[in-house]
C-alpha positions in Angstrom: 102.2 119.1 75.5 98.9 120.2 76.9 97.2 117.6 78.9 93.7 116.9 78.4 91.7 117.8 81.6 94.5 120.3 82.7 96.3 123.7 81.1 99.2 121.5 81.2 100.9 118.4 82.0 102.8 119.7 84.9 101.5 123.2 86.4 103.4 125.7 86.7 104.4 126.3 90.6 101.8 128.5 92.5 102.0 129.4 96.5 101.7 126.2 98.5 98.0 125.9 99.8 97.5 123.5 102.4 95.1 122.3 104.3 95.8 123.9 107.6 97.1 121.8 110.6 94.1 121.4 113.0 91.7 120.4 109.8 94.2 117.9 108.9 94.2 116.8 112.3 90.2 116.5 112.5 90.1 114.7 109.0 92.5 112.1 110.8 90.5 111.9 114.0 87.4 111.5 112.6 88.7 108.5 110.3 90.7 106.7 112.9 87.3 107.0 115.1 85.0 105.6 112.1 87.4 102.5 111.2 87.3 102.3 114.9 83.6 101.8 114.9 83.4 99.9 112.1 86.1 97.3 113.7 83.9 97.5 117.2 80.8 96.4 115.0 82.9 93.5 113.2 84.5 92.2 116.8 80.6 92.0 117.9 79.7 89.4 114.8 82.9 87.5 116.1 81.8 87.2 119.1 78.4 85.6 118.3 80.1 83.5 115.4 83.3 82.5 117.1 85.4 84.0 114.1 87.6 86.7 114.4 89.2 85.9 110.8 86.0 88.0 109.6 88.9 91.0 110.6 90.6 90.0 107.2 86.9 91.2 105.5 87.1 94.4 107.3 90.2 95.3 106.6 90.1 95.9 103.3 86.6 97.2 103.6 87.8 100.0 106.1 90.5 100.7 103.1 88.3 101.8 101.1 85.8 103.6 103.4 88.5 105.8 104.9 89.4 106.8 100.9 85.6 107.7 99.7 84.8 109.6 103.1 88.4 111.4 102.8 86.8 112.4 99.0 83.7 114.0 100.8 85.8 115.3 103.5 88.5 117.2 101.5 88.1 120.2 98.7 91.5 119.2 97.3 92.3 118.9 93.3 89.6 117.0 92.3 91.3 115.1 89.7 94.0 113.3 92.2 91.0 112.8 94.9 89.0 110.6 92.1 92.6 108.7 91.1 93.4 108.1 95.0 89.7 107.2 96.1 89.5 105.3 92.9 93.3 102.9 93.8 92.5 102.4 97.5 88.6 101.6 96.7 89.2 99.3 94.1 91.9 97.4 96.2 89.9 97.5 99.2 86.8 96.1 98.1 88.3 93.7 95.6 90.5 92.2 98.9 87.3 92.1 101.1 85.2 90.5 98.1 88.3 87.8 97.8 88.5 86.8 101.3 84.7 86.7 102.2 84.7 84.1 99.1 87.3 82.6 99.9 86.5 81.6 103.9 82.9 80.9 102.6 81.3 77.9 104.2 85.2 77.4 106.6 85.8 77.6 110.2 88.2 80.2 111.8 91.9 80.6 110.2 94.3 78.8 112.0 96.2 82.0 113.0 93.3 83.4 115.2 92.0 80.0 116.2 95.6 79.1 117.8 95.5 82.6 119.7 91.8 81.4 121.2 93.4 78.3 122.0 96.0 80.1 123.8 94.0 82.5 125.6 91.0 80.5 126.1 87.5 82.6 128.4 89.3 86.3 128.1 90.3 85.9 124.4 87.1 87.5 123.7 88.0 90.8 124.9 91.9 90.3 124.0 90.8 89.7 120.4 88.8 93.2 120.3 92.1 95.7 121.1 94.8 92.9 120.0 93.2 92.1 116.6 90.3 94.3 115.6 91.3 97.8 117.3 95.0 97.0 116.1 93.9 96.8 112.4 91.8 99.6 112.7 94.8 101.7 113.9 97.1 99.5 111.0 94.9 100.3 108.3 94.1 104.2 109.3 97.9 104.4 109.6 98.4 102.8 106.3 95.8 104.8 104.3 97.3 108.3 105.7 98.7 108.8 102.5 95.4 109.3 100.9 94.1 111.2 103.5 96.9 113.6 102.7 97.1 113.4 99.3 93.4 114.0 98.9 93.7 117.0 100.6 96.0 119.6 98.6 94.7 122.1 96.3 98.4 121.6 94.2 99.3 120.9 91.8 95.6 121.2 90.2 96.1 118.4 87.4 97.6 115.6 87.3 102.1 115.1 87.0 104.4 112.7 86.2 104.6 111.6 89.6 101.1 110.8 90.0 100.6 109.1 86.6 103.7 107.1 88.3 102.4 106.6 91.0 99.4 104.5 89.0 101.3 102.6 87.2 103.1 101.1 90.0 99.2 100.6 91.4 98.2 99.0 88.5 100.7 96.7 88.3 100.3 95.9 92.1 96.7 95.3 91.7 97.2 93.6 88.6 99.8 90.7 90.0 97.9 90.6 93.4 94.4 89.8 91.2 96.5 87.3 88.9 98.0 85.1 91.7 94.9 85.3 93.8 93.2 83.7 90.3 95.7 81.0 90.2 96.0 80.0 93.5 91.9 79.8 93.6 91.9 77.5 90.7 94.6 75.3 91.7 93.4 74.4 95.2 89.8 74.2 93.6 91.6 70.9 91.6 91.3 67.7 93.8 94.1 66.3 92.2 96.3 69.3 93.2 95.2 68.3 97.1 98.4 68.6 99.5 101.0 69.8 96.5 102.6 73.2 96.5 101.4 76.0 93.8 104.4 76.8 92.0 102.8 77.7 88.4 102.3 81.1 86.9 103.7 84.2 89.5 104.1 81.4 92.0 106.4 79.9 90.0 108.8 83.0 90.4 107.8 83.9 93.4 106.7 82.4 96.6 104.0 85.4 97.9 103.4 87.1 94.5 100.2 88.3 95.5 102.2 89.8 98.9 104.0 91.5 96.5 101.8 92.8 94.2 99.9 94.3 97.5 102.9 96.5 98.9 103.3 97.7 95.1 100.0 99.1 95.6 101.0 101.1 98.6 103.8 102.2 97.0 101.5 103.7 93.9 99.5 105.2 96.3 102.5 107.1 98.0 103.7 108.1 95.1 100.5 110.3 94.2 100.2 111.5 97.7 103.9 112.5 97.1 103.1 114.4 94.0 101.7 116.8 96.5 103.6 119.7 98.7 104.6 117.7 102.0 103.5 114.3 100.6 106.6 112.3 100.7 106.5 112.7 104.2 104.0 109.7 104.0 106.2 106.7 103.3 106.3 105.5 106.4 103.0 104.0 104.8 104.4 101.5 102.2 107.5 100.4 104.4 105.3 99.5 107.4 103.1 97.7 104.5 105.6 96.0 103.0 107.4 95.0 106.5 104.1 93.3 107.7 103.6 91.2 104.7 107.5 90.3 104.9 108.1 90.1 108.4 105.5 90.0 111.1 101.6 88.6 109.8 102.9 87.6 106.0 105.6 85.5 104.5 107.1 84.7 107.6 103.9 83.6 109.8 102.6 81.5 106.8 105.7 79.9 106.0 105.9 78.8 109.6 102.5 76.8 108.8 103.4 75.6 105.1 106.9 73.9 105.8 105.0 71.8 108.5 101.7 71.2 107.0 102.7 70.8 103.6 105.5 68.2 101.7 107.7 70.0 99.3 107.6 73.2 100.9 110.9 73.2 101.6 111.9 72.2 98.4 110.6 74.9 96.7 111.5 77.7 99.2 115.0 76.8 98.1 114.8 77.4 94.5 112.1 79.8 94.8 112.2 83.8 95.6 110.8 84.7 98.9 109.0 87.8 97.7 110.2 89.6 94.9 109.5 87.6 91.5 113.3 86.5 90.3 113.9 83.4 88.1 114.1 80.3 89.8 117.6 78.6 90.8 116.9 75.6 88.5 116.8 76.7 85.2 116.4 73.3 83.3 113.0 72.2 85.0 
């Protein structure tokens, strides 16, 4: 069945063209030192406002800069370069919008406020290769998938495996936009002040929008993988999904919520940790 922007729906196999190795290397380079720079400039402002938390801005922000100057970098097929820059922008500037709202007008997030706490005159300088140059390495890392993927010439149109790929992505980005909605307008309620969320994809899951974000990454392998030497990439989504899991997600917030907030641990017990699943008491 002839596809509509290619000859067909999945090419026939032609000689493997890659981009060669020390190109590959330089396109890498160059974006690790960029984000780099970009983190540098962000550490600066948090150092005149006393609020590193304006990391969680940049993050997604360097997301999507490393995939649009990867698209002026690269001569790859130019279909899958506009469907990877398109997944990673949108994500990356949606996230960066959300949080800047989000910590309008508030003070510095707990999590970095405890670690100037602890570290008191030299967290300054801790805070710039601890927090902002860590990200900037986490997020380069992360994104290496579209850095690859944007780079092969092959398969020239789009396959199954990338059309896949997006719709894993767009289900990602679609529960991660959802639950950020619903948590927004239930702590914007007074009346909901000090109870826990546990409507709409909360109600099935405890981090929904944790979720949603590591499908994301996992669309976004998926395309790179479409391409010769792609699936070499997926160390991206695991290290994704293991930090929303295990090290600055689910387990670091839930530290925080059983403590600061009654009923936590009530609905931690009859509530998924991550991946939406019906709850374990059917009759409320």
């Amino acid at each position: 069945m002839p596809f509509p922007w290619g000859s067909s729906f999945i090419p026939a196999p032609e000689p493997t063209r890659r981009l060669p190795l020390d190109a590959l290397i330089s396109l890498l380079g160059l974006n690790l030192g960029i984000v780099a720079l970009v983190m540098v400039l962000f550490w600066m402002v948090s150092v005149r406002t006393r609020d590193v938390s304006i990391v969680d801005v940049a993050w997604g922000a360097n997301g999507a800069l490393i995939a649009v100057l990867t698209f002026f970098l690269t001569d790859g097929a130019l279909l899958r370069r506009f469907l990877l820059t398109g997944m990673v922008t949108l994500w990356g500037v949606r996230l960066a919008l959300h949080i800047a709202l989000r910590k309008r007008g508030k003070g510095e997030d707990f999590r970095y406020a405890a670690m100037r706490e602890a570290h008191g005159d030299a967290f300054p300088v801790r805070s710039l290769v601890t927090v902002f140059l860590l990200q900037a390495f986490l997020i380069w890392a992360i994104t290496i998938p579209v850095q690859v993927g944007q780079r092969s010439e092959v398969p020239p149109v789009l396959t199954l495996m990338d059309l896949l790929g997006l719709g894993i992505w767009i289900l990602g980005w679609g529960m991660e936009v959802t639950a950020d909605r619903q948590l927004r307008r239930f702590l914007a309620d007074p009346s909901n002040r000090g109870r826990v969320m546990d409507r709409g994809l909360w109600r099935y899951s405890r981090h929904p929008n944790y979720f949603g974000e590591s499908l994301v990454w996992w669309g976004v392998f998926l395309v790179a993988a479409a391409t010769p030497g792609g699936w070499v990439t997926v160390f991206s989504p695991v290290l994704m999904t293991y930090f929303l899991v295990e090290v600055s997600g689910v387990r670091l917030l839930e530290q925080a919520l059983t403590e600061r907030r009654a009923g936590y641990r009530e609905y931690m017990q009859r509530t998924s940790p991550f991946i939406p699943w019906p709850r374990r008491d059917p009759e409320r």
